[in-house]
C-alpha positions as MATLAB code, in Angstrom:
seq = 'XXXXXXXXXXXXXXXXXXXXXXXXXXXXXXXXXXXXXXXXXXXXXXXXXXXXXXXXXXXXXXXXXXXXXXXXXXXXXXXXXXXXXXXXXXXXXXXXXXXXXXXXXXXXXXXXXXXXXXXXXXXXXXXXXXXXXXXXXXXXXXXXXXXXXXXXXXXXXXXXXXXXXXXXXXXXXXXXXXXXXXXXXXXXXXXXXXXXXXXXXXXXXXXXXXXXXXXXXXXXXXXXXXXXXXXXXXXXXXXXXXXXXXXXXXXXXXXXXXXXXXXXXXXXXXXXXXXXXXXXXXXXXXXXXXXXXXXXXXXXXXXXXXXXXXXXXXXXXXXXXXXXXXXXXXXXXXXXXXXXXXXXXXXXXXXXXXXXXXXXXXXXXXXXXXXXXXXXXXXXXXXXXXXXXXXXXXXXXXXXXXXXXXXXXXXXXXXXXXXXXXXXXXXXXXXXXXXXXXXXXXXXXXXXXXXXXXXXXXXXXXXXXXXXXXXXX';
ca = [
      21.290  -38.386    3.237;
      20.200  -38.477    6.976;
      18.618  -35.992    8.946;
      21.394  -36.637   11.846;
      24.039  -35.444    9.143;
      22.063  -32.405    7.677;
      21.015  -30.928   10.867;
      23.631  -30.590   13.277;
      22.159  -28.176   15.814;
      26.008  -27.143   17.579;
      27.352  -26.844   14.102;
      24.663  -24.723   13.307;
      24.451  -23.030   16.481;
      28.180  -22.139   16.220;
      28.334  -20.945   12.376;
      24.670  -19.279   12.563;
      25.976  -15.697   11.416;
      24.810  -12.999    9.337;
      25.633  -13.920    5.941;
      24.011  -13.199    1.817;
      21.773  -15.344    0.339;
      23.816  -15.543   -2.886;
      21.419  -14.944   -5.521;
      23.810  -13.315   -6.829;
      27.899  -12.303   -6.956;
      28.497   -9.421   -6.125;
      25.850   -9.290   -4.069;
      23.168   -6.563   -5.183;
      23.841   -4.374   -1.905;
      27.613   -4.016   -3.748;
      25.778   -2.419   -6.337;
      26.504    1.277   -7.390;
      24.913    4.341   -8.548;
      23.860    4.214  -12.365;
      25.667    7.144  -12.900;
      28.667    5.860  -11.286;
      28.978    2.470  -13.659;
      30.923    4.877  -16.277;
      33.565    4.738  -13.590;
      33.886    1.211  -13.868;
      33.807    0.256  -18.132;
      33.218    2.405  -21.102;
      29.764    0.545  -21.814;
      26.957    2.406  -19.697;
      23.729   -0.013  -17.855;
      21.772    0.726  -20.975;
      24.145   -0.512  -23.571;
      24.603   -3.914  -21.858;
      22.195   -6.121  -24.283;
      22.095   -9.844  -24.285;
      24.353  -12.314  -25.676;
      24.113  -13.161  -29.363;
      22.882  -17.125  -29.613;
      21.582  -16.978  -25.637;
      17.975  -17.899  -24.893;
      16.700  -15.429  -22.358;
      15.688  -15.312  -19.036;
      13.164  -13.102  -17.917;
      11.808  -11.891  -14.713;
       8.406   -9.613  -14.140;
       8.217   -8.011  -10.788;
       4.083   -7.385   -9.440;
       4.425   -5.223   -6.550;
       0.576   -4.951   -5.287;
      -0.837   -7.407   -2.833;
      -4.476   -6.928   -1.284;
      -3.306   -6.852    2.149;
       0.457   -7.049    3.936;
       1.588  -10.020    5.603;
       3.223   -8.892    8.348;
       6.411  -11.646    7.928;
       7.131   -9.777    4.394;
      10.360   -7.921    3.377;
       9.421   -7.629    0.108;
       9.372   -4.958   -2.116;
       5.266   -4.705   -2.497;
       2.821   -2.063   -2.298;
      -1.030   -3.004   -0.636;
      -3.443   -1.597   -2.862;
      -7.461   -2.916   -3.637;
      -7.856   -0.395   -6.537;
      -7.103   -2.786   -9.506;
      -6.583    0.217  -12.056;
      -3.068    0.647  -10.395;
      -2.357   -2.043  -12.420;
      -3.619   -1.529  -15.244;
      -1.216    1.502  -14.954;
       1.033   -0.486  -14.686;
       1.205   -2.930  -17.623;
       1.425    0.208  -19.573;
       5.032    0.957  -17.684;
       5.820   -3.134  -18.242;
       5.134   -2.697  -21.504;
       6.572    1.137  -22.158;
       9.851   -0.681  -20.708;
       9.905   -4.227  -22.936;
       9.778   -1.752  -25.543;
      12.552    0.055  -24.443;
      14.677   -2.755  -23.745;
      14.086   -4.849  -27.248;
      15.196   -1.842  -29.471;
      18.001   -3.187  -30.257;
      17.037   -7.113  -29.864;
      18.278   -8.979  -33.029;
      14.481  -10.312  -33.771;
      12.884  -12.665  -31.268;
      14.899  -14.152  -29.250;
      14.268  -17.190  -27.473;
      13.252  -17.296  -23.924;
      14.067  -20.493  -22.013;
      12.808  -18.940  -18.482;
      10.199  -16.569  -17.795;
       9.285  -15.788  -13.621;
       6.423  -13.704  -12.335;
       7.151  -12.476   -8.833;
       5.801  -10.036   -6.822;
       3.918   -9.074   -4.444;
       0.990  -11.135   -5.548;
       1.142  -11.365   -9.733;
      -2.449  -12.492   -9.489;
      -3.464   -8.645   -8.068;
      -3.480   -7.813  -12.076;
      -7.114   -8.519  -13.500;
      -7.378  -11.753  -16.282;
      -7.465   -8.901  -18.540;
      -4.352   -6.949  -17.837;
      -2.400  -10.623  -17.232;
      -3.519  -11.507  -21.074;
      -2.157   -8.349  -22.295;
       0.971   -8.382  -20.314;
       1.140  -12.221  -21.384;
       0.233  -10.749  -25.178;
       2.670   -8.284  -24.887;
       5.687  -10.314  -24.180;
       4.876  -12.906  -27.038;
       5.391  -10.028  -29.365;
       8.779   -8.877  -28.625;
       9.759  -12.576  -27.621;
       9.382  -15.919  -28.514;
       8.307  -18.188  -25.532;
      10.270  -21.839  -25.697;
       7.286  -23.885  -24.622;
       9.531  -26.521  -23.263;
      10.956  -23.695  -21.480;
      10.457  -22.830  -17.577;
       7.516  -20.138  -16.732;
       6.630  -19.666  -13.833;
       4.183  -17.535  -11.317;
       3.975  -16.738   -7.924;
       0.078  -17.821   -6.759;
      -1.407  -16.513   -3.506;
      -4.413  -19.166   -3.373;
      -6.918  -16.347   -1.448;
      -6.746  -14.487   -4.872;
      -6.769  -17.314   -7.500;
      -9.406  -19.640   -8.385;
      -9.675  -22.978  -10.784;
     -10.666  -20.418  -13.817;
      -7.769  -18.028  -13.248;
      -5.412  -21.198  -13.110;
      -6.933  -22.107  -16.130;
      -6.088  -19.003  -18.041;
      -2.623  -19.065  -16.539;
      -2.024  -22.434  -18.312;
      -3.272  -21.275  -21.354;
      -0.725  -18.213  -21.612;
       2.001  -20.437  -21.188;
       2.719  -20.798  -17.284;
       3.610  -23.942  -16.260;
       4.956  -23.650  -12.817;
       3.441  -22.455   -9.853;
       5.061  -21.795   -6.665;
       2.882  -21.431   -3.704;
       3.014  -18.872   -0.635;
       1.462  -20.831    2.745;
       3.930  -20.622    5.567;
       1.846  -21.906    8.202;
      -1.414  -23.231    8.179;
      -1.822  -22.638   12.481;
      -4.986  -20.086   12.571;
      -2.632  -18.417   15.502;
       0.014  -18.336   13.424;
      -2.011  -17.223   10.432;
      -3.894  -14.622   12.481;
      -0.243  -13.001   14.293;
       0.924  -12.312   10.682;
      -2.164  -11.297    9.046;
      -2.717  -13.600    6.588;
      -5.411  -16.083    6.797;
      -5.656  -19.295    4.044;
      -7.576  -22.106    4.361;
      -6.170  -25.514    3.228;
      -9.093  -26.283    0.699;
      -8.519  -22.967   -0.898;
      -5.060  -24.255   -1.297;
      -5.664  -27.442   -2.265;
      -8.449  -25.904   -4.465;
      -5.461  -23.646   -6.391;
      -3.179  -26.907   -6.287;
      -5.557  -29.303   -7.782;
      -6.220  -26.847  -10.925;
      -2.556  -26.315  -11.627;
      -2.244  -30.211  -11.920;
      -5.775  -30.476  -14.435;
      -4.587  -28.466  -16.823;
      -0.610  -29.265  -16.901;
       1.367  -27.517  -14.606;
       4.481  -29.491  -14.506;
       5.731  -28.723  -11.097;
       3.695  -27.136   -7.977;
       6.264  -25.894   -5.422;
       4.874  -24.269   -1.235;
       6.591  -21.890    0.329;
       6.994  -22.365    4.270;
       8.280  -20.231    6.914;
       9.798  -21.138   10.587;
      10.500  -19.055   13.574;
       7.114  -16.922   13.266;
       4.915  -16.136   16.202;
       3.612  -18.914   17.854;
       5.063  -21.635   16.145;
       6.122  -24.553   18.035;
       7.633  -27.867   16.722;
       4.331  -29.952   17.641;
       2.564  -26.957   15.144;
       5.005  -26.755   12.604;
       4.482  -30.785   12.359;
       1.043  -30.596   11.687;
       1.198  -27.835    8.898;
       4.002  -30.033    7.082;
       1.598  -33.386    7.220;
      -1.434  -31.186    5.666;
       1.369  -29.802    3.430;
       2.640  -33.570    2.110;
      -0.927  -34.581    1.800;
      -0.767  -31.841   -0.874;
       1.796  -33.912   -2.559;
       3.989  -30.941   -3.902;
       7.121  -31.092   -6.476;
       9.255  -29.050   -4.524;
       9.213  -27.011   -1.054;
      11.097  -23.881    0.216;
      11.638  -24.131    4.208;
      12.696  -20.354    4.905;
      13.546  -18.860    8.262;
      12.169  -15.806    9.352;
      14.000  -12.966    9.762;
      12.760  -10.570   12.463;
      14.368   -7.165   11.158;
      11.547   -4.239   12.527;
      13.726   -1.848   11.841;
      14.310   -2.546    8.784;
      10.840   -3.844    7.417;
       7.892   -2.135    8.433;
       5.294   -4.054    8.901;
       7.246   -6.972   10.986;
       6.545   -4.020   13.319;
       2.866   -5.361   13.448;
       4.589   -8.860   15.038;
       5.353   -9.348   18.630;
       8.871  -10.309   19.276;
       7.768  -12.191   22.440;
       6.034  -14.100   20.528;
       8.350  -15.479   18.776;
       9.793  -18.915   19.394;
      13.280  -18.502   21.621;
      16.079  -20.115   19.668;
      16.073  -23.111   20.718;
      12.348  -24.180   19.841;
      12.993  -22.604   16.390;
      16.074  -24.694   16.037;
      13.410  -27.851   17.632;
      11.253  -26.676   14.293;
      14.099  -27.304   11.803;
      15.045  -30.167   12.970;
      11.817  -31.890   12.935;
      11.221  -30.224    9.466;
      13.720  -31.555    7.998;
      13.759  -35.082    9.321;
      10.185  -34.807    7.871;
      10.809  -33.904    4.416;
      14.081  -36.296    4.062;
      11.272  -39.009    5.311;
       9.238  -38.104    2.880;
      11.598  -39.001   -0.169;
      12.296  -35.444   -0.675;
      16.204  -34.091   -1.495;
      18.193  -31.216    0.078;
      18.805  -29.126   -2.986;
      20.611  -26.497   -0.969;
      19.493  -22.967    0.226;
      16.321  -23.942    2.246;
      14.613  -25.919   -0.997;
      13.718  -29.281   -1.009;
      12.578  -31.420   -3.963;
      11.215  -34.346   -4.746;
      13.731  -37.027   -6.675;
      12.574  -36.921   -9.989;
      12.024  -33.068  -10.064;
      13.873  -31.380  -12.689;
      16.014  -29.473  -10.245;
      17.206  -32.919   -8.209;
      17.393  -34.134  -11.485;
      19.880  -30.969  -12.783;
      21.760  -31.206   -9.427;
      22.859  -34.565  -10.093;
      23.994  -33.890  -13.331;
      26.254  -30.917  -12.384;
      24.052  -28.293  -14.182;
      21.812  -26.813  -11.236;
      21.785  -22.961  -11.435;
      21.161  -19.906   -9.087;
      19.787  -16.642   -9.703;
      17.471  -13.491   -8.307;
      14.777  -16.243   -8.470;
      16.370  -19.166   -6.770;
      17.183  -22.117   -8.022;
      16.817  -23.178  -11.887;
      17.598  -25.534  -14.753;
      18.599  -22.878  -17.073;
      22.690  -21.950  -16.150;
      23.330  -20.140  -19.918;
      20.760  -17.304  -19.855;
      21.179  -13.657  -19.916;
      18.009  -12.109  -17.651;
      16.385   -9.270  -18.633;
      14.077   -7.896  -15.432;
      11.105   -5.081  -15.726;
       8.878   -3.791  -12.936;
      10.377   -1.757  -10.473;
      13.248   -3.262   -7.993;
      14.056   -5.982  -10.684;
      17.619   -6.960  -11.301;
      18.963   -8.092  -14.425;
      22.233   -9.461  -15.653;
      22.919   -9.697  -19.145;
      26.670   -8.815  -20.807;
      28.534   -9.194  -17.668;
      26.767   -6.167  -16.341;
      24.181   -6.087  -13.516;
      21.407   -3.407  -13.025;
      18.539   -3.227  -10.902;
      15.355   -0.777  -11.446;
      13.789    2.022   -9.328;
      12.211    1.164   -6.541;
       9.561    3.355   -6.252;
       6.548    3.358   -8.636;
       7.146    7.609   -8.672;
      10.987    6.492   -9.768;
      10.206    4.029  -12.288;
       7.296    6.060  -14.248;
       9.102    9.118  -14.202;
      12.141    7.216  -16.106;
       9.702    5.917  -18.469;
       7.894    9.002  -19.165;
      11.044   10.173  -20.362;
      11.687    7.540  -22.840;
      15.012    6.234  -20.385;
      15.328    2.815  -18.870;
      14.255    3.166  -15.339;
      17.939    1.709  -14.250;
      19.166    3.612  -10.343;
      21.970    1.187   -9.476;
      24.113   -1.549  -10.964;
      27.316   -3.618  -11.280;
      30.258   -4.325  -14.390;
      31.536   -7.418  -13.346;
      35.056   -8.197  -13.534;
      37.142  -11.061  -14.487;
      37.969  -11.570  -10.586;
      34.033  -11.314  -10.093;
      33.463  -14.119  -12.159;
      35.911  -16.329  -11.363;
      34.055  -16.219   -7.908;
      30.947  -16.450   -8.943;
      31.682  -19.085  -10.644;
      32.934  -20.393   -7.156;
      29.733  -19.596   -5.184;
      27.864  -20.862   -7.718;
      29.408  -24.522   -7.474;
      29.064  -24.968   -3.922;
      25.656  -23.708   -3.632;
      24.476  -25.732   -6.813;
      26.424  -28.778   -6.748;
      27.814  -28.825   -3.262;
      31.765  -29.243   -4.484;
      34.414  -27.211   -6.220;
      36.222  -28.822   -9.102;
      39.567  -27.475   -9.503;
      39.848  -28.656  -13.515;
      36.603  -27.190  -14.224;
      38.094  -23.801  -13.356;
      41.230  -24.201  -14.889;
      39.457  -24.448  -18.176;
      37.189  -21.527  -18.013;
      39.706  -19.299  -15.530;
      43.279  -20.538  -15.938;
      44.520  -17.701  -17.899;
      44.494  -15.311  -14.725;
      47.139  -17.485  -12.606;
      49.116  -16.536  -15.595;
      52.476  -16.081  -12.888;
      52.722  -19.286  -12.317;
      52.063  -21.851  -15.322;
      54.307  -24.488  -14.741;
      52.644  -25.477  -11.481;
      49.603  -27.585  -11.520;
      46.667  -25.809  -11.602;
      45.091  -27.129   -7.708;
      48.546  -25.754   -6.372;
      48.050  -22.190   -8.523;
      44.755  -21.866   -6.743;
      45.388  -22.921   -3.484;
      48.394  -20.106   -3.370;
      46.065  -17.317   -5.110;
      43.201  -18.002   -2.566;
      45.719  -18.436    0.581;
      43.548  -16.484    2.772;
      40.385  -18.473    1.825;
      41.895  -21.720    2.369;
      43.110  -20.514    5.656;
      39.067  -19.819    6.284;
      38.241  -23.365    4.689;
      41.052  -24.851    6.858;
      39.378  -24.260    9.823;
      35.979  -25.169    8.368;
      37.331  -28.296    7.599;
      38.072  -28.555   10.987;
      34.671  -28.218   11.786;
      33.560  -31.082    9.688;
      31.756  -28.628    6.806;
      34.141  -29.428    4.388;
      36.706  -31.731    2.856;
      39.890  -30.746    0.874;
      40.708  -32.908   -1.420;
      43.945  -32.654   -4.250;
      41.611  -32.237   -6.750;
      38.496  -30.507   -4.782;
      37.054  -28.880   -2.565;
      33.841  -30.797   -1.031;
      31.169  -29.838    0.898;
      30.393  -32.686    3.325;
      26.925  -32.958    4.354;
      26.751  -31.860    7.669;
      28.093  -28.569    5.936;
      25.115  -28.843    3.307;
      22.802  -26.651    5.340;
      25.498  -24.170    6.241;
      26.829  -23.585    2.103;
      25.915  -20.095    2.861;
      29.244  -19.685    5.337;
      31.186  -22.038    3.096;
      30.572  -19.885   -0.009;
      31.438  -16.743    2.416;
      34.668  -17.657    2.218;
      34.902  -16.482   -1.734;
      33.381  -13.332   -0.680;
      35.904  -10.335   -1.523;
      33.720   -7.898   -0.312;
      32.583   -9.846    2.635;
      35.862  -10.478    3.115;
      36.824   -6.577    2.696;
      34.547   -5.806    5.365;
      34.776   -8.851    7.504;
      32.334   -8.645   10.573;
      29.294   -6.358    9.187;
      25.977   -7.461   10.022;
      24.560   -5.821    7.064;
      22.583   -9.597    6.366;
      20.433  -11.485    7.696;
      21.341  -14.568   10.302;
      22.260  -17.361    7.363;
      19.718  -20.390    9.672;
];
């Protein structure tokens, strides 16, 4: 793949509209009240329970950080006292309890994620006890992905130690600059030994994949910059990189209030910092794996996208595609029997709940037949890129029950007539290509899968120019 067919800046320039990220379908601001899901099935958010035979999925959300970078829109609370965690690996634990009542034994968990906020803001103590916690309601695969969320000013070669030894083996890696102007307009300042430091003790004792987290179009950043942080971030030699654009949303996130907007790079010079970016990392040997992540060849997720089993969820991409996720800590999400439900997202919210002896659940989803007939669509062209009409036909052709004696590309075509009016014009564009058989995302549509998958969207599509999102470059 070349840079000149990934990053086409009119394409991008014309198509760069609000738009979700697609962690998930529907989207989790679709979501309703908890008291409101009754409306939608007989089953309530606290009788969904995971599959019978599924390995599990599960996701920890940290909320503290020492200090507040001002770039974050998070969900995190800045804190020094360390007892506020302590507190609250009692509520983690209060609400694994909860949640494994009615767990069949130990089930097996295939894919564990600690996210935050800055995980490492627990003490060794509280993270072993957390750690010790979860080993006794489930049963870790340890072939399985587990993975943490590292800000290098608060780890060290001994806490990366202990990590390994409760089972982490992934680490991804917040650095999104390494300019000391940049560093110093967003408030967070990291050297690149202390990085390297963190980096180099995840590889001694067996982390199996190191991935860095970047950010473009923050304060001062030029291209020239921006070059210079990704050639001290190559030397670092890491498994996979996410290249993420910042949002500037003040109104919205607090403390981006603490950033100057004229600061910012104009459009152009943050479209100048793509470009180069990219160009850079397809250099490099490293593959587009869609959504702003890159990886390198023989990574397990270029490795999962080639063989058509790639998978997206709340925590990005992943190798696992047949888990049910179970989430604890307050603002997770979970999905497990075709029913979505997020937590409180206050601390005040979520012990209160717990105190009672109720799952802190405030909002949710029941997903429908419809819904996962296009999630199954979004999912496709943000994993693999293309849409294979007989792979659909086998797990969806029942509902184009009216008209079964027509093959099943023509049943599609006529039940998604609007869409392919959308995908029509996209084609047009050059983002896609229609095929009998397919629908194929070409490459100089690769960065904008975001629009493509749009197209699937019946709510977007219900309430078609909202700018509830985020610009999608």
């Amino acid at each position: 793949m070349s840079q000149n067919t990934l990053i086409n800046p009119a394409l991008i320039g014309k198509y760069d509209i609000p738009g979700p990220r697609y962690t998930s379908y529907p989207t989790a601001d679709r979501f309703v009240d908890a008291s409101d899901l009754s409306a939608l099935t007989s089953r309530s958010a606290s009788q969904a329970r995971p599959s019978m035979g599924r390995s599990l999925s599960l996701y920890f959300h940290i909320p503290f950080c020492d200090t507040v970078c001002f770039y974050c829109a998070c969900n995190k609370i800045a804190a020094k006292n360390r007892v506020l965690g302590t507190r609250y690996v009692d509520y983690l634990l209060r609400e694994m309890s909860l949640k494994s009542r009615d767990l069949p034994g130990k089930q097996r968990v295939s894919q564990m994620h600690w996210g935050g906020g800055t995980p490492t803001f627990l003490t060794v103590e509280d993270t072993q006890r957390l750690v010790d916690g979860i080993c006794k309601i489930f049963a870790l695969d340890p072939e399985g992905e587990h993975s943490i969320e590292i800000d290098p000013r608060r780890a060290d070669v001994t806490r990366m130690k202990i990590l390994a030894e409760a089972g982490f083996n992934r680490v991804s890696i917040g650095v999104q600059d390494f300019d000391p102007a940049v560093q110093k307009a967003v408030n967070r300042l990291q050297s690149i030994e202390e990085t390297r430091t963190v980096i180099n003790a995840a590889r001694d004792y067996g982390f199996r994949s190191v991935s860095i987290d970047l950010i473009y179009g923050l304060p001062h950043q030029t291209a020239r910059s921006f070059d210079n942080t990704l050639a001290h971030v190559l030397s670092l030699q890491p498994d996979r990189l996410s290249l993420y654009s910042y949002a500037h949303l003040p109104a919205k996130f607090m403390p981006q209030r603490r950033i100057n907007g004229d600061a910012l790079p104009p459009p152009t010079e943050k479209m100048a910092i793509l470009q180069s970016a990219v160009e850079r990392l397809v250099s490099a040997g490293y593959v587009y794996i869609g959504m702003d992540h890159f990886a390198r060849p023989d990574d397990e997720l270029a490795i999962a996208q080639r063989a058509g089993t790639l998978h997206r969820n709340f925590q990005g991409y992943s190798t696992h595609a047949d888990c049910d996720l179970l989430a604890f800590g307050v603002s997770a999400i979970g999905l497990a029997d075709g029913v979505y439900t997020q937590n409180d997202r206050t601390l005040d919210g979520y012990y209160a709940a717990l105190d009672r002896d109720e799952l802190p659940i405030i909002r949710g989803w029941v997903m429908s037949e419809e819904d996962e007939l296009r999630r199954a669509i979004i999912q496709s062209l943000m994993c693999q890129f293309e849409l294979t009409f007989t792979e659909l036909e086998r797990d969806f052709g029942h509902l184009f029950t009216d008209r079964k004696g027509e093959p099943f590309d023509a049943r599609f075509a006529e039940y998604f007539a609007a869409e392919f009016e959308d995908l029509r014009a996209l084609e047009g564009a050059g983002l896609v290509r229609i095929e009998p058989s397919r629908l194929v995302v070409t490459e100089a549509g690769r960065y904008l899968v975001r629009v493509i998958a749009m197209a699937f969207d019946a709510y977007l599509r219900a309430d078609k120019g909202s700018t509830r999102y985020s610009k999608v470059i």
